[in-house]
C-alpha positions in Angstrom: -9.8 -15.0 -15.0 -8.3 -12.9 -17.9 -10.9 -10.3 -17.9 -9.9 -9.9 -14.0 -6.0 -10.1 -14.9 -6.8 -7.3 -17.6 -8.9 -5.2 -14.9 -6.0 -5.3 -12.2 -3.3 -4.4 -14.7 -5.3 -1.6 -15.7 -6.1 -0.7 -11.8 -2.0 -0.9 -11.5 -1.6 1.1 -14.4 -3.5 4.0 -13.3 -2.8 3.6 -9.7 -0.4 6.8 -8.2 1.0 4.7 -5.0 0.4 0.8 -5.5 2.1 -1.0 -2.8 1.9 -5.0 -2.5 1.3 -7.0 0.5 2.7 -10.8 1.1 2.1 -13.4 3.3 3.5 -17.2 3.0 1.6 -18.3 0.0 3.9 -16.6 -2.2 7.0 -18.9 -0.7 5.4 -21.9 -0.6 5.7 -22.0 -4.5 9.9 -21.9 -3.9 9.7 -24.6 -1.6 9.2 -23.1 2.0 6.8 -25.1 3.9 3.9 -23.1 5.8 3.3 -23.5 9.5 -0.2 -24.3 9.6 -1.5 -26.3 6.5 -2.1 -29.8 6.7 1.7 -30.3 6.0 2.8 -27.5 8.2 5.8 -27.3 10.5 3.8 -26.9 13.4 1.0 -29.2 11.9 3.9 -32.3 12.0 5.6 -31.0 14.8 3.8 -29.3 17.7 6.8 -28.9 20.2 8.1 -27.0 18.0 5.6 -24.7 17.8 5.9 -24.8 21.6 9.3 -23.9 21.6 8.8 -21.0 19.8 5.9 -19.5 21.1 8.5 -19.5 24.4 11.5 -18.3 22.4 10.8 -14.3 23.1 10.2 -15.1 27.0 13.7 -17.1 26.7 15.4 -14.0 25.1 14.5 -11.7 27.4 15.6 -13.6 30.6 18.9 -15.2 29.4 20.2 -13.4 26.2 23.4 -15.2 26.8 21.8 -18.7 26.8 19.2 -17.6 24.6 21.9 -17.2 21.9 23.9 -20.2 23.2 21.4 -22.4 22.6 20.8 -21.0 18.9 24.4 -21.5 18.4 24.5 -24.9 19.7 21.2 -26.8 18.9 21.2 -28.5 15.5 19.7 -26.5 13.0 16.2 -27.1 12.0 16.0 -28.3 8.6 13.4 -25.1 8.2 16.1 -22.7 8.6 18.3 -24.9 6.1 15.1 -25.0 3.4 15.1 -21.0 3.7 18.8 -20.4 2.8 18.5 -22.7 -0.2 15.4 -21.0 -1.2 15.5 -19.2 -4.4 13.0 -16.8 -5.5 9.7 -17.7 -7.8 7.5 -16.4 -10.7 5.6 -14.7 -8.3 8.6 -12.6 -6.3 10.2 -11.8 -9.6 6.9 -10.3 -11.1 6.3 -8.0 -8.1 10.2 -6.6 -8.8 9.6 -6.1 -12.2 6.0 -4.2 -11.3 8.6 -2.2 -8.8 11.5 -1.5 -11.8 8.1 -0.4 -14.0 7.5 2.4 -11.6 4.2 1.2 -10.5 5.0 -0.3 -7.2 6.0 1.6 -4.9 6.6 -0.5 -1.5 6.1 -4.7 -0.9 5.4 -4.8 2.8 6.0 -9.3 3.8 4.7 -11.4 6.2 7.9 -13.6 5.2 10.9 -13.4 6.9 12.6 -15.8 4.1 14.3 -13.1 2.3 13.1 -13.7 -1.1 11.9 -10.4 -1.8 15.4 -8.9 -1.8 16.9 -11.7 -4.0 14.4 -11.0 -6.5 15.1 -7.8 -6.3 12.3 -5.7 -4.6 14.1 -2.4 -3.5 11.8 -0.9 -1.2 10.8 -3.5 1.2 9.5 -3.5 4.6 9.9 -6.8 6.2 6.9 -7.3 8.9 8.0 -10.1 11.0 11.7 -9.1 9.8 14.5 -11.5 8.1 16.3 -14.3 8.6 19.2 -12.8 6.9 19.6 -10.2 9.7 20.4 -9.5 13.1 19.0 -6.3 14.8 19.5 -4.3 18.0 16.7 -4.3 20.1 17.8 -0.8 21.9 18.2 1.5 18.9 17.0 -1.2 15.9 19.6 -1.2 13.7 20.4 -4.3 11.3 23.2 -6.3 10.6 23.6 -9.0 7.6 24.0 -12.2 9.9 27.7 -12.4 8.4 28.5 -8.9 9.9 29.5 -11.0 13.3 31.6 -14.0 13.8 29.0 -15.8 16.0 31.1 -18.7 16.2 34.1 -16.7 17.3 31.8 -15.6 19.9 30.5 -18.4 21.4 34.4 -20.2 21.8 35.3 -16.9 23.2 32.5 -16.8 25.7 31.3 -12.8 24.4 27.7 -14.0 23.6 25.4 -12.0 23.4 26.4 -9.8 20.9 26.5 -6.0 21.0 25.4 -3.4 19.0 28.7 -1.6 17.8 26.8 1.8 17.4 24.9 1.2 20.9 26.1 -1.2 22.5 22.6 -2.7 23.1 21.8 -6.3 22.6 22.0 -7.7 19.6 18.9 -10.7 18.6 17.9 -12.3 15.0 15.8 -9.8 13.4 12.9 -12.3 13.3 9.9 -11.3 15.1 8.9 -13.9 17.5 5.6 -14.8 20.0 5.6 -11.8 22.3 7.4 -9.4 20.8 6.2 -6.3 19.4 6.5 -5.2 16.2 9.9 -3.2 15.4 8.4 0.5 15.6 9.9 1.6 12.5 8.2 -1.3 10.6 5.1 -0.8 12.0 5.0 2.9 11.5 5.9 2.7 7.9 3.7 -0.1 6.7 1.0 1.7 8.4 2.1 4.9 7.0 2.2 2.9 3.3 -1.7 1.4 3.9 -2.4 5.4 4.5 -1.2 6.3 1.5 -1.4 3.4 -1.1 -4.5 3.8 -3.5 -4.0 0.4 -4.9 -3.0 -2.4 -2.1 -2.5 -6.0 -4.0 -2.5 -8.9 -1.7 -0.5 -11.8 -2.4 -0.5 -14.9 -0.8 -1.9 -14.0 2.8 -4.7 -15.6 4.7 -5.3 -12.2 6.3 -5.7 -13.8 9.8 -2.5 -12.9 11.6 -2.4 -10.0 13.3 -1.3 -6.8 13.7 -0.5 -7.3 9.6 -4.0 -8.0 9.0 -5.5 -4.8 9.9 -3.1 -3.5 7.0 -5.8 -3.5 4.5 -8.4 -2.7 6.6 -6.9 0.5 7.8 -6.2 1.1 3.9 -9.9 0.5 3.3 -10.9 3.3 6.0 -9.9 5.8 3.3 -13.0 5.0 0.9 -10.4 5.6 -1.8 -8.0 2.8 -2.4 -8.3 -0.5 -4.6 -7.4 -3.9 -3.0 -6.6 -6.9 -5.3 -6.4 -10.2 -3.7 -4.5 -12.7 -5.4 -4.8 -16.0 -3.4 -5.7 -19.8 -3.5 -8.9 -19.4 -1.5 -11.0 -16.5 -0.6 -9.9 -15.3 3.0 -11.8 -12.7 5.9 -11.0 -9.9 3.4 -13.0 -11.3 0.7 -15.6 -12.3 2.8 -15.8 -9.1 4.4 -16.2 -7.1 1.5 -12.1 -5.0 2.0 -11.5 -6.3 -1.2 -12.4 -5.0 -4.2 -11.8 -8.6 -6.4 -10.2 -11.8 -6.0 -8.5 -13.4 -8.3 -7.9 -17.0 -7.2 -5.2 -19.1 -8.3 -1.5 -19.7 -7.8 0.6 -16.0 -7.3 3.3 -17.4 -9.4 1.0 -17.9 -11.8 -1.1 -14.9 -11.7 1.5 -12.2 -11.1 3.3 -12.5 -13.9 0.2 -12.9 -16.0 -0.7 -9.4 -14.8 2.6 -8.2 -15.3 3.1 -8.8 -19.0 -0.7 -7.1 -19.2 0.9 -4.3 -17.8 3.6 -4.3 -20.0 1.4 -4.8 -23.4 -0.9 -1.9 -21.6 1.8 0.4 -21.1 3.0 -0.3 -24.9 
């Protein structure tokens, strides 16, 4: 494993646009629970995966109830374990690579918001954030704390409305159904286009559209894709990756980091 840690610090190093890619292996170090492991949310509790795979549908026939029922229902511990969440090893080691210079963009799977409390500036959020509300006419975003939903709901104004718009206003997380927000999309895609270093972090690689991230990177011929994971995954398998170095990203990132650092010296 060192001679691999040296070899992607020195990729890094000499990288011009390294950008970092994250998926839910990088939270479960902090606590956050997956969806699908053996102790997965949905693993222990398939209505609720039901529920959510009908969530989008339920938005976009009754945003009034759709919201009234958010607002009403108790609150899943999940959402509780992700506002308690603090940042690990692993989140804190990709903000330092980013305060370095060397990283340019993190592009997350994870809508736990634990990129931006580490400190990660330029962040594209995939599958979008907890922390945030966002219009689905003209996609702006709100910090959840930006409207009184509880004022809203006793006052009967649900759903609430963009004040720039005046479209409707829905968490920013993506759910089952719905697309992509386009300016996500289109600037991850545009960062894969333009990375020459892509480091994975923590992703399986199996959900899609994120997934063909690295693969469209890899279209270029001239990029270098680190995978740091648990296991192997379809991109090591498949050959997108250049190397794999398996083991815990709160562990390995900031391993890689201080290599940087001593390379850089």
């Amino acid at each position: 494993m060192e001679q691999l840690i040296a070899k992607a610090a020195w990729d890094l190093t000499n990288s011009l646009h390294a950008i970092a890619l994250t998926g839910a292996g990088i939270s479960t170090e902090s606590g956050i629970s997956d969806f699908r492991g053996p102790k997965g949310i949905w693993t222990l509790n398939p209505e609720a995966e039901r529920r959510a795979y009908r969530s989008y549908e339920k938005f976009v026939e009754d945003p009034k109830g759709w919201w009234e029922e958010m607002l009403t229902q108790p609150r899943a511990s999940f959402l509780d374990s992700l506002e308690a969440a603090m940042p690990n090893p692993g989140h804190y080691a990709l903000a330092e690579l980013e305060q370095l210079g060397i990283l340019k963009c993190v592009i997350t799977q994870n809508i736990d918001a634990l990129h931006e409390k580490a400190g990660t500036k330029k962040l594209l959020e995939y599958h979008g954030s907890v922390a945030k509300l966002r219009c689905i006419s003209c996609g702006l975003r709100f910090r959840r704390d930006e409207f009184d939903l509880a004022n809203l709901i006793q006052e009967n104004q649900l759903p609430p409305h963009c004040p720039e718009c005046r479209g409707i206003i829905k968490s920013d997380t993506v759910s089952f159904g719905e697309p992509i927000p386009s300016d996500v999309a289109r600037q991850s895609l545009e960062e894969a286009r333009k990375c020459d270093l892509m480091l994975i972090c923590g992703t399986s690689a199996v959900i899609y559209p994120f997934a063909n991230l690295p693969r469209r990177a890899k279209q270029k011929g001239t990029v270098t894709i680190i995978e740091v994971n648990a296991d192997p995954t379809p991109l090591t398998e498949e050959g997108i990756s250049d190397y794999l170095i398996q083991g815990k990203t709160g562990e390995v990132l900031p391993r890689i980091v201080e290599e940087v650092k001593r390379t850089k010296k």
